[in-house]
Biopython code that builds the backbone (N, CA, C, O; Angstrom):
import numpy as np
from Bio.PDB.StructureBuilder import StructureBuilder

atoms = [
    (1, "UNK", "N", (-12.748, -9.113, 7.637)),
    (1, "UNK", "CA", (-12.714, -9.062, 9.078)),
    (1, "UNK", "C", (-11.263, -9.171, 9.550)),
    (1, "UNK", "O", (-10.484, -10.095, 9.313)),
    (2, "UNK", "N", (-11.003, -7.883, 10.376)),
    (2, "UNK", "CA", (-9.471, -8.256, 10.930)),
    (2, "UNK", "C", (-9.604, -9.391, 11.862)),
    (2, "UNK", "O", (-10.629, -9.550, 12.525)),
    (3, "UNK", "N", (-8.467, -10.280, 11.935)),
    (3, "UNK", "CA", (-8.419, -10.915, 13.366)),
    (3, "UNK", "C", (-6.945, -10.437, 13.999)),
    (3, "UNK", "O", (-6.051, -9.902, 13.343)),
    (4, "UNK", "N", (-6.890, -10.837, 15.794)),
    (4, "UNK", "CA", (-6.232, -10.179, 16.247)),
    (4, "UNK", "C", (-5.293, -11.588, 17.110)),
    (4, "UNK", "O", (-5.669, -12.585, 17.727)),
    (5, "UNK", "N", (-3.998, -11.047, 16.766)),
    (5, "UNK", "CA", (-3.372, -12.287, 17.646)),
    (5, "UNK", "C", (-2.332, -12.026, 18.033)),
    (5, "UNK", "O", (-1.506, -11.677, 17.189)),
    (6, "UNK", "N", (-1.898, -12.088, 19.568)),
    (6, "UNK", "CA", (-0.965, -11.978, 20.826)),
    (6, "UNK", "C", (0.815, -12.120, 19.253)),
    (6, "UNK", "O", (0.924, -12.558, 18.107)),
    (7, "UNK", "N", (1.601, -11.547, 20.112)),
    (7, "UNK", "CA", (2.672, -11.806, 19.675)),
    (7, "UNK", "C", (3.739, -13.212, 19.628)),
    (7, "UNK", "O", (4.622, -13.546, 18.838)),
    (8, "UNK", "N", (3.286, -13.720, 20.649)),
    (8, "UNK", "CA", (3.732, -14.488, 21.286)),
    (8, "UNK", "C", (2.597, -15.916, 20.384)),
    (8, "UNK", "O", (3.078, -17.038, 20.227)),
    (9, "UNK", "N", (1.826, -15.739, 20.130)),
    (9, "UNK", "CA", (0.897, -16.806, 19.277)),
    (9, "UNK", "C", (1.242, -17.025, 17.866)),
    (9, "UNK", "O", (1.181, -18.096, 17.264)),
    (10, "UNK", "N", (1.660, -15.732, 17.350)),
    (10, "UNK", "CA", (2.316, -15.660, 16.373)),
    (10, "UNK", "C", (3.465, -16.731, 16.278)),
    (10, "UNK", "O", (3.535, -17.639, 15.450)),
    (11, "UNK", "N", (4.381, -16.438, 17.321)),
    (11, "UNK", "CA", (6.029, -16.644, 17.405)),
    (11, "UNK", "C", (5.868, -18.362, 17.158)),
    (11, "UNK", "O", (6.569, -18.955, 16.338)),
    (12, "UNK", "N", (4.510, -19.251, 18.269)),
    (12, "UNK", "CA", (4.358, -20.218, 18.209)),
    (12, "UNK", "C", (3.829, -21.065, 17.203)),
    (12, "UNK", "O", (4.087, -22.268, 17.158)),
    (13, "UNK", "N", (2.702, -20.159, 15.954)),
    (13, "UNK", "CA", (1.997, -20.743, 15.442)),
    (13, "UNK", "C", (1.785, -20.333, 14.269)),
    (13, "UNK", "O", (0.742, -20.403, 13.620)),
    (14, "UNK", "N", (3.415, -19.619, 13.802)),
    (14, "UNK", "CA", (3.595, -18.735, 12.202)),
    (14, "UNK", "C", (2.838, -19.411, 11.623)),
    (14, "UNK", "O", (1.703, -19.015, 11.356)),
    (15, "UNK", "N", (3.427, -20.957, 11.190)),
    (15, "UNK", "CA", (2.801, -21.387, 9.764)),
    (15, "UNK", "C", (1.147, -21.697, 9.598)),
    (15, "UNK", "O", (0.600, -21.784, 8.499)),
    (16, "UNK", "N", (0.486, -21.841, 10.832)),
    (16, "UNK", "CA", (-0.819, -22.008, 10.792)),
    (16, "UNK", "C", (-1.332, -20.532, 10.440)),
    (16, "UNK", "O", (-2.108, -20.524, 9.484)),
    (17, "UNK", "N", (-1.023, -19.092, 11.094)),
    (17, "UNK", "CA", (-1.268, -18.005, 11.222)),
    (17, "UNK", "C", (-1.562, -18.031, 9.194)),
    (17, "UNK", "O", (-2.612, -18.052, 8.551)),
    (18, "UNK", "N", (0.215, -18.014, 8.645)),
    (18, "UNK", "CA", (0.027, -17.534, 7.268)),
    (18, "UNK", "C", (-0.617, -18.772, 6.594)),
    (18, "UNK", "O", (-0.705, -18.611, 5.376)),
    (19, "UNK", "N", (-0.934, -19.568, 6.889)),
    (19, "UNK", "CA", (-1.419, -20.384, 6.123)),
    (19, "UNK", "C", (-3.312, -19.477, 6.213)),
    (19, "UNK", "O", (-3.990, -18.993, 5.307)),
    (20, "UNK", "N", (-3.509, -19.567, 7.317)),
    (20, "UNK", "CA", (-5.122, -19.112, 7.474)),
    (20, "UNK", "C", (-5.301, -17.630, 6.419)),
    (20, "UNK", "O", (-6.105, -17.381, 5.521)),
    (21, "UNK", "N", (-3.884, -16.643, 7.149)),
    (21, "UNK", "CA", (-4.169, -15.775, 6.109)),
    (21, "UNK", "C", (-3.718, -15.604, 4.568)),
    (21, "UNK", "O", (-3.549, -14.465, 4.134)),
    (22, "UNK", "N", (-3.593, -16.322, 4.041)),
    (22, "UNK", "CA", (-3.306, -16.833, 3.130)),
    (22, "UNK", "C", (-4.487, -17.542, 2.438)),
    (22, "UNK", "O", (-4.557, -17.451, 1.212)),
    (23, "UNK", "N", (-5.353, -18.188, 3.062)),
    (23, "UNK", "CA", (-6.545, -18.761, 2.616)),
    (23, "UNK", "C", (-7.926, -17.728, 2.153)),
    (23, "UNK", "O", (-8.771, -17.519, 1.282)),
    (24, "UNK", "N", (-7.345, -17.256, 3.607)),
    (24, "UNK", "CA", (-8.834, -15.928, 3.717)),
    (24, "UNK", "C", (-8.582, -14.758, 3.537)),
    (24, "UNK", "O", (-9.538, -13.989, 3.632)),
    (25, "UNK", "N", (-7.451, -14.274, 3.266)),
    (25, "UNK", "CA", (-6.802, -12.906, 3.286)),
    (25, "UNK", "C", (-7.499, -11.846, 4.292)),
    (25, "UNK", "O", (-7.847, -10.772, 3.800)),
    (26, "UNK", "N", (-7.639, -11.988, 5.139)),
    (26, "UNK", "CA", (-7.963, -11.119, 6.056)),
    (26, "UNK", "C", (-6.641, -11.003, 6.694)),
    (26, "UNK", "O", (-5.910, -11.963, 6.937)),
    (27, "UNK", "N", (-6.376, -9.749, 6.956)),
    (27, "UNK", "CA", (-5.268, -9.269, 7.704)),
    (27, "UNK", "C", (-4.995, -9.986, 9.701)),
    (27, "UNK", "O", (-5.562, -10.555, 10.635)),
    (28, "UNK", "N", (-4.408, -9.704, 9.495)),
    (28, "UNK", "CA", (-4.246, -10.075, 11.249)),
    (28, "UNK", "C", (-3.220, -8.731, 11.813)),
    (28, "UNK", "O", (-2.201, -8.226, 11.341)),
    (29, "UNK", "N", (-4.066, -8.438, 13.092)),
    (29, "UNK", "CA", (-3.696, -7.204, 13.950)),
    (29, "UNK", "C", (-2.575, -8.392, 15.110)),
    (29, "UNK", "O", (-2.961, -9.482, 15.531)),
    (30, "UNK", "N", (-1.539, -7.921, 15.321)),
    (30, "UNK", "CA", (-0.494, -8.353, 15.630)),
    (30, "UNK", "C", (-0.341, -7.557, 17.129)),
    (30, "UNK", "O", (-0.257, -6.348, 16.918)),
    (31, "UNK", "N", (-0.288, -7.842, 18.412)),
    (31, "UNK", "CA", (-0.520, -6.829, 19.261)),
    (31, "UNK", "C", (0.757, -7.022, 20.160)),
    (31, "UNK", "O", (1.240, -8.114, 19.862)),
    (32, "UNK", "N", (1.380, -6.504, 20.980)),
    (32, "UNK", "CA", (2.453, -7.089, 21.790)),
    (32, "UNK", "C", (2.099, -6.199, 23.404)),
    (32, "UNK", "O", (2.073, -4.968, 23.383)),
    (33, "UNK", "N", (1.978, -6.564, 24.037)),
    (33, "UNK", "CA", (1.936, -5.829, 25.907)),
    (33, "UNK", "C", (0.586, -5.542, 25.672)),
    (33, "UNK", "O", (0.410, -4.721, 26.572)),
    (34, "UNK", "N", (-0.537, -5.640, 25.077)),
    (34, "UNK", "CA", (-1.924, -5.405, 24.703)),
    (34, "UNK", "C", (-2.330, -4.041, 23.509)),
    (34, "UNK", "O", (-3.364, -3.403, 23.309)),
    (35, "UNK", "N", (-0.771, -4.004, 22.809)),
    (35, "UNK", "CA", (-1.429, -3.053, 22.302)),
    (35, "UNK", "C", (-1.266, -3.041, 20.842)),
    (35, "UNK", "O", (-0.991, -4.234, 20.714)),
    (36, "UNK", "N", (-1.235, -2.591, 19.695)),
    (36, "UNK", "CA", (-1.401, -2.827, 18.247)),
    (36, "UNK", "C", (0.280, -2.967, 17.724)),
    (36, "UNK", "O", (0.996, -1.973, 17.598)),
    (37, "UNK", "N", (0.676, -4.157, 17.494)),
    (37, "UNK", "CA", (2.243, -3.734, 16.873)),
    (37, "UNK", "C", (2.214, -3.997, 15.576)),
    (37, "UNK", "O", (2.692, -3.054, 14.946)),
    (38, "UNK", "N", (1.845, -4.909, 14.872)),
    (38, "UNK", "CA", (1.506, -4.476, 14.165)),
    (38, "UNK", "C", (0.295, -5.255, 13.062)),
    (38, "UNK", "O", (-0.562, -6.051, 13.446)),
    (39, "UNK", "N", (0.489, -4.797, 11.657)),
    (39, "UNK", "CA", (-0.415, -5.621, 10.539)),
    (39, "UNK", "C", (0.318, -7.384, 10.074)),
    (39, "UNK", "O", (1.496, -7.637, 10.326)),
    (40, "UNK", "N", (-0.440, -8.224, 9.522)),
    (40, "UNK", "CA", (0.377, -9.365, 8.866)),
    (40, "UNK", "C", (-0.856, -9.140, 7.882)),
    (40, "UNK", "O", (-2.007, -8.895, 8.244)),
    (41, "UNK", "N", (-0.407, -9.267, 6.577)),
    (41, "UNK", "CA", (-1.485, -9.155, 5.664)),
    (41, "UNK", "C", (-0.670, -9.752, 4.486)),
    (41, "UNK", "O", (0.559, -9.680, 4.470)),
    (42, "UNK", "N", (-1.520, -10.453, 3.319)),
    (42, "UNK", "CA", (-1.149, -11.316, 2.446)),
    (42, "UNK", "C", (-0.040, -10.389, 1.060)),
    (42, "UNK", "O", (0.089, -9.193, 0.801)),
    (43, "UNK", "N", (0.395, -11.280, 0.630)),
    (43, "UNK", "CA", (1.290, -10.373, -0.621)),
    (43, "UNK", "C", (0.238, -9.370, -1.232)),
    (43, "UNK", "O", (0.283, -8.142, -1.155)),
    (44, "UNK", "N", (-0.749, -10.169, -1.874)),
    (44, "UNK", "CA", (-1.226, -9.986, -2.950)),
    (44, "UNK", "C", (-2.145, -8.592, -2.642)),
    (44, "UNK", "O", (-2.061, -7.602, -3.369)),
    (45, "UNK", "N", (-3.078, -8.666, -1.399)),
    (45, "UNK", "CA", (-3.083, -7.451, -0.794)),
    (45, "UNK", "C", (-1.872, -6.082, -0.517)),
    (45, "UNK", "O", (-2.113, -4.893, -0.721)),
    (46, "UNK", "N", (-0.799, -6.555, -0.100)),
    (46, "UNK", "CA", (0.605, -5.862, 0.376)),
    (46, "UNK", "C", (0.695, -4.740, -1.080)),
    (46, "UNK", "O", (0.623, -3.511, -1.098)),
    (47, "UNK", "N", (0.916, -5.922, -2.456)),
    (47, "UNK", "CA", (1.123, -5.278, -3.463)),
    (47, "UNK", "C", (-0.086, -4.584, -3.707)),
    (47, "UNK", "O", (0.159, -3.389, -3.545)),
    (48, "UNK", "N", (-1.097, -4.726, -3.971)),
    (48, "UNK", "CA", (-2.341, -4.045, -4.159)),
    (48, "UNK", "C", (-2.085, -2.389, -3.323)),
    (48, "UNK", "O", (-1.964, -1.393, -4.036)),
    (49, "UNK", "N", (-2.055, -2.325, -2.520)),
    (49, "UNK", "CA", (-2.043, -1.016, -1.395)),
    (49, "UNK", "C", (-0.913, -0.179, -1.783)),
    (49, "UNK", "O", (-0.938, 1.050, -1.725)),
    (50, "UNK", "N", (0.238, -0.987, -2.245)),
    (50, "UNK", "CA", (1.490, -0.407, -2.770)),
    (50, "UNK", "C", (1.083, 0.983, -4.395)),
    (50, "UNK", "O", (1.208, 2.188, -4.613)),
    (51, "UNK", "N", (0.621, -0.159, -5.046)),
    (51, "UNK", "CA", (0.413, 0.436, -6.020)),
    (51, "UNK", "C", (-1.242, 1.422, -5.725)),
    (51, "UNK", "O", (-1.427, 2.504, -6.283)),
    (52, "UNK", "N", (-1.613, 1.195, -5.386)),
    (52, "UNK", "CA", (-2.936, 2.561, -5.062)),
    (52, "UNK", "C", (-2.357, 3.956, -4.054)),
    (52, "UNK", "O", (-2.893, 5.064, -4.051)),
    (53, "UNK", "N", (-1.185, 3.570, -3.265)),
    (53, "UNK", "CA", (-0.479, 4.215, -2.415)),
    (53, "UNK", "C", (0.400, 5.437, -3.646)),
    (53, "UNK", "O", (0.500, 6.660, -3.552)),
    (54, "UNK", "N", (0.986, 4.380, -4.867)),
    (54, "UNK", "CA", (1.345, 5.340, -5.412)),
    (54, "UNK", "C", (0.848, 5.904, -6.257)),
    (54, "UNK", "O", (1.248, 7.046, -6.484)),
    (55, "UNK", "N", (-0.208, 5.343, -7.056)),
    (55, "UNK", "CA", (-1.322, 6.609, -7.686)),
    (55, "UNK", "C", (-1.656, 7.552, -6.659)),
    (55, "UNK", "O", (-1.092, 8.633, -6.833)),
    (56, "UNK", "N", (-2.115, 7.517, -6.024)),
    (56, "UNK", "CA", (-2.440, 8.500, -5.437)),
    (56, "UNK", "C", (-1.435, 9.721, -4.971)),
    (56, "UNK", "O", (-1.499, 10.949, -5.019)),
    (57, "UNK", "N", (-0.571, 8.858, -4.543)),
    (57, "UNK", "CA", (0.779, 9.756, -4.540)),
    (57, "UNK", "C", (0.905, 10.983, -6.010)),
    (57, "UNK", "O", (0.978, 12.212, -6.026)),
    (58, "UNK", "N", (0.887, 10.174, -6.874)),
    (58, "UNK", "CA", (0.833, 10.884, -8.424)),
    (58, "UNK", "C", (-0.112, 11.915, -8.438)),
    (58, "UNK", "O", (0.118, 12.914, -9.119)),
    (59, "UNK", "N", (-1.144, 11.817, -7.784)),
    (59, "UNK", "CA", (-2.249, 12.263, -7.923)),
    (59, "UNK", "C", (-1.814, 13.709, -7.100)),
    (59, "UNK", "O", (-1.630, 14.791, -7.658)),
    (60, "UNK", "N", (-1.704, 13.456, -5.703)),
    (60, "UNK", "CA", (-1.254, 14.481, -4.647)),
    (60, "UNK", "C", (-0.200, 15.334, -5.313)),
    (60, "UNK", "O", (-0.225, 16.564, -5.263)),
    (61, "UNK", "N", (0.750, 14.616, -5.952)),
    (61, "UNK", "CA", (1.265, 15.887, -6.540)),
    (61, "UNK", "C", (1.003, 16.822, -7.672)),
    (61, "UNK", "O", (1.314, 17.975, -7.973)),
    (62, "UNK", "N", (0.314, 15.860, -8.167)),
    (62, "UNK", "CA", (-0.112, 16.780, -9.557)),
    (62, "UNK", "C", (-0.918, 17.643, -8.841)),
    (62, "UNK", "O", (-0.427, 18.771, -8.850)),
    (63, "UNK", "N", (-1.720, 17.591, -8.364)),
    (63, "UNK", "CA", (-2.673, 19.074, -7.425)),
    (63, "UNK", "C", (-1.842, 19.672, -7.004)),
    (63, "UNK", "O", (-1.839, 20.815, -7.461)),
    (64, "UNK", "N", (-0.768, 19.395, -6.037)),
    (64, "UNK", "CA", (0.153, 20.294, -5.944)),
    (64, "UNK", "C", (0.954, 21.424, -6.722)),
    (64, "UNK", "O", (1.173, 22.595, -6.411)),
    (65, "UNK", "N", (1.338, 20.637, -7.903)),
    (65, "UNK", "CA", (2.061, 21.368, -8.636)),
    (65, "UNK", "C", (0.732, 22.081, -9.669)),
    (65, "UNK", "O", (1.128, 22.871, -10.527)),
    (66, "UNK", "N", (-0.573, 21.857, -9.607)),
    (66, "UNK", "CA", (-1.293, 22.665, -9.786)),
    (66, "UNK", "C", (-1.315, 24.472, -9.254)),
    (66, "UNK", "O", (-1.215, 25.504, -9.917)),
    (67, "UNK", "N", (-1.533, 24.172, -7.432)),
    (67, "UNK", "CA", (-1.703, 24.940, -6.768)),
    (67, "UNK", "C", (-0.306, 25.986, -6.929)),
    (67, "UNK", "O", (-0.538, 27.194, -6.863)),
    (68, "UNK", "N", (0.638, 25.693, -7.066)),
    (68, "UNK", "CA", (1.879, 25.909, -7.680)),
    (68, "UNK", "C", (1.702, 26.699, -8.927)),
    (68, "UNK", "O", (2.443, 27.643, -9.201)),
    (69, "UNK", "N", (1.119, 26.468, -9.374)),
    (69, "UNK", "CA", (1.025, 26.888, -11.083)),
    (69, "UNK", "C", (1.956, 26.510, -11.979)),
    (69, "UNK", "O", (2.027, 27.044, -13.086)),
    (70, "UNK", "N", (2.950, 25.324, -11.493)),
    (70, "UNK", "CA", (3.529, 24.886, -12.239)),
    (70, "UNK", "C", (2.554, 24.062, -13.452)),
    (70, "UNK", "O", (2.279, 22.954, -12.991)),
    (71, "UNK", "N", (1.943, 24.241, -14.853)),
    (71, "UNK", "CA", (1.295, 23.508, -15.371)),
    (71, "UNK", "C", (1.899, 24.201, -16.833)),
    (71, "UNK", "O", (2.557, 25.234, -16.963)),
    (72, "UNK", "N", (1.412, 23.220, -17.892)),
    (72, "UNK", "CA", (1.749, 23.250, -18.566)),
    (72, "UNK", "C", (0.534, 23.292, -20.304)),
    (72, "UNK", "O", (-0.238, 22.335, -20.232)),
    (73, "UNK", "N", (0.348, 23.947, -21.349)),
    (73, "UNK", "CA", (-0.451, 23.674, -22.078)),
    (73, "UNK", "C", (0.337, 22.325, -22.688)),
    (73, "UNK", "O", (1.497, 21.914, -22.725)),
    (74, "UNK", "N", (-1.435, 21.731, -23.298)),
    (74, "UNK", "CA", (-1.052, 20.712, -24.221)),
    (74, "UNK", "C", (-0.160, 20.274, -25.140)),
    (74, "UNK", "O", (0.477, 19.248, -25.374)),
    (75, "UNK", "N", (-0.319, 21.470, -25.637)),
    (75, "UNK", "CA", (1.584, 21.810, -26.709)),
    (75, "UNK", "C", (2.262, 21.200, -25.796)),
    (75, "UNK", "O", (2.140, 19.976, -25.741)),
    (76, "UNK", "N", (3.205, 21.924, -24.782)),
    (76, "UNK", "CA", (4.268, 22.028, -24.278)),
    (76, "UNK", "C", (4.334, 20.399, -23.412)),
    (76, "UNK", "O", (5.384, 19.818, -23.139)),
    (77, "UNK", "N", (3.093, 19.951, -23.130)),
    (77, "UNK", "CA", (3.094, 18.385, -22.475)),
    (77, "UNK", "C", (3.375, 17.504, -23.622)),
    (77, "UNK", "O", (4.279, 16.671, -23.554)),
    (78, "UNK", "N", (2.694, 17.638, -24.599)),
    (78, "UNK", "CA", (3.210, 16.714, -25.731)),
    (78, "UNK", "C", (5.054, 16.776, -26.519)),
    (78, "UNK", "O", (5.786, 15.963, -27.084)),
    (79, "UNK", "N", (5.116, 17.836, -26.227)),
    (79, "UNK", "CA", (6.617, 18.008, -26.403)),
    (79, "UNK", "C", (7.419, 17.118, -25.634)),
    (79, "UNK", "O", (7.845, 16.021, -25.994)),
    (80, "UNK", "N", (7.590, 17.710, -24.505)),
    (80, "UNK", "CA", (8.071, 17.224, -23.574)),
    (80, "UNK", "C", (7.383, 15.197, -23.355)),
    (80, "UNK", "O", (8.254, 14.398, -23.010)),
    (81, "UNK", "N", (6.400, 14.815, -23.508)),
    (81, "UNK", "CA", (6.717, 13.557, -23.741)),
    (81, "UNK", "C", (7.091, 12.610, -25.027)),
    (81, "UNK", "O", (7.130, 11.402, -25.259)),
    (82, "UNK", "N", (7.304, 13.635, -25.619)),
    (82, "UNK", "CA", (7.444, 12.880, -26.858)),
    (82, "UNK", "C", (8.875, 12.233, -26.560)),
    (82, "UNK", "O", (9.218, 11.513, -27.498)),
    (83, "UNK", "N", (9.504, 12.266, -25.859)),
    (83, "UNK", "CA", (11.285, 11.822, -25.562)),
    (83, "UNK", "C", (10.763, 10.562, -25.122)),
    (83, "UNK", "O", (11.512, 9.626, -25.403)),
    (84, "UNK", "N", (9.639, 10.226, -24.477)),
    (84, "UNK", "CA", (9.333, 8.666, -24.020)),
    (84, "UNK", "C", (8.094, 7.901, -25.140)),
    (84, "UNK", "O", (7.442, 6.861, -25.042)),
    (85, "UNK", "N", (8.142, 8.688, -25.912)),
    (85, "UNK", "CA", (7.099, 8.064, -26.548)),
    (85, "UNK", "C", (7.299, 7.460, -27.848)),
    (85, "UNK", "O", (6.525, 6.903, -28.627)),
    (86, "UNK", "N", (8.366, 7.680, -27.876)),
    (86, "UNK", "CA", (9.610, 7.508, -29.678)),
    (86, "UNK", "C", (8.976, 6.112, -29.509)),
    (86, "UNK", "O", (9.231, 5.216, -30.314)),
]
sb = StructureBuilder()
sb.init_structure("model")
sb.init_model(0)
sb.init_chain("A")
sb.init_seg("    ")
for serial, (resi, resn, name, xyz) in enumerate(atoms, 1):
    if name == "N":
        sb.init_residue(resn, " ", resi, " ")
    sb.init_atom(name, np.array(xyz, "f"), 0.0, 1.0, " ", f" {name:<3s}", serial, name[0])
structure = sb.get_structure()
């Protein structure tokens, strides 16, 4: 469950804020003049999203360089990694 809290509640009441999210890891929607500024969300989440952000990234390009026709047979992939695989 997101919760949502004024900017200004924040400014007053950081350490209770990260302490709560920190307990419960639910994100908190951060809003300023009534409107969304932004996320506060825990490390461990932060890193989590990071790394699925960049598989997928990996992912997006490899289709790309599919559509591309940049590809390669098995031969020529095993070659070419064999320089990291010593």
């Amino acid at each position: 469950m997101i919760k949502t809290e004024l900017v200004t509640t924040l400014k007053r009441h950081a350490t209770e804020i990260i302490a709560a999210l920190q307990a419960e890891h639910d994100p908190v929607l951060i809003t300023q003049h009534g409107l969304p500024a932004a996320y506060l969300v825990d490390v461990t989440a932060f890193e989590s999203m990071n790394r699925r952000m960049a598989i997928l990234e990996g992912i997006a390009r490899g289709e790309q360089s599919i559509k591309q026709g940049r590809v390669l047979s098995h031969a020529q992939a095993g070659k070419r990694m064999s320089r990291w695989l010593k």
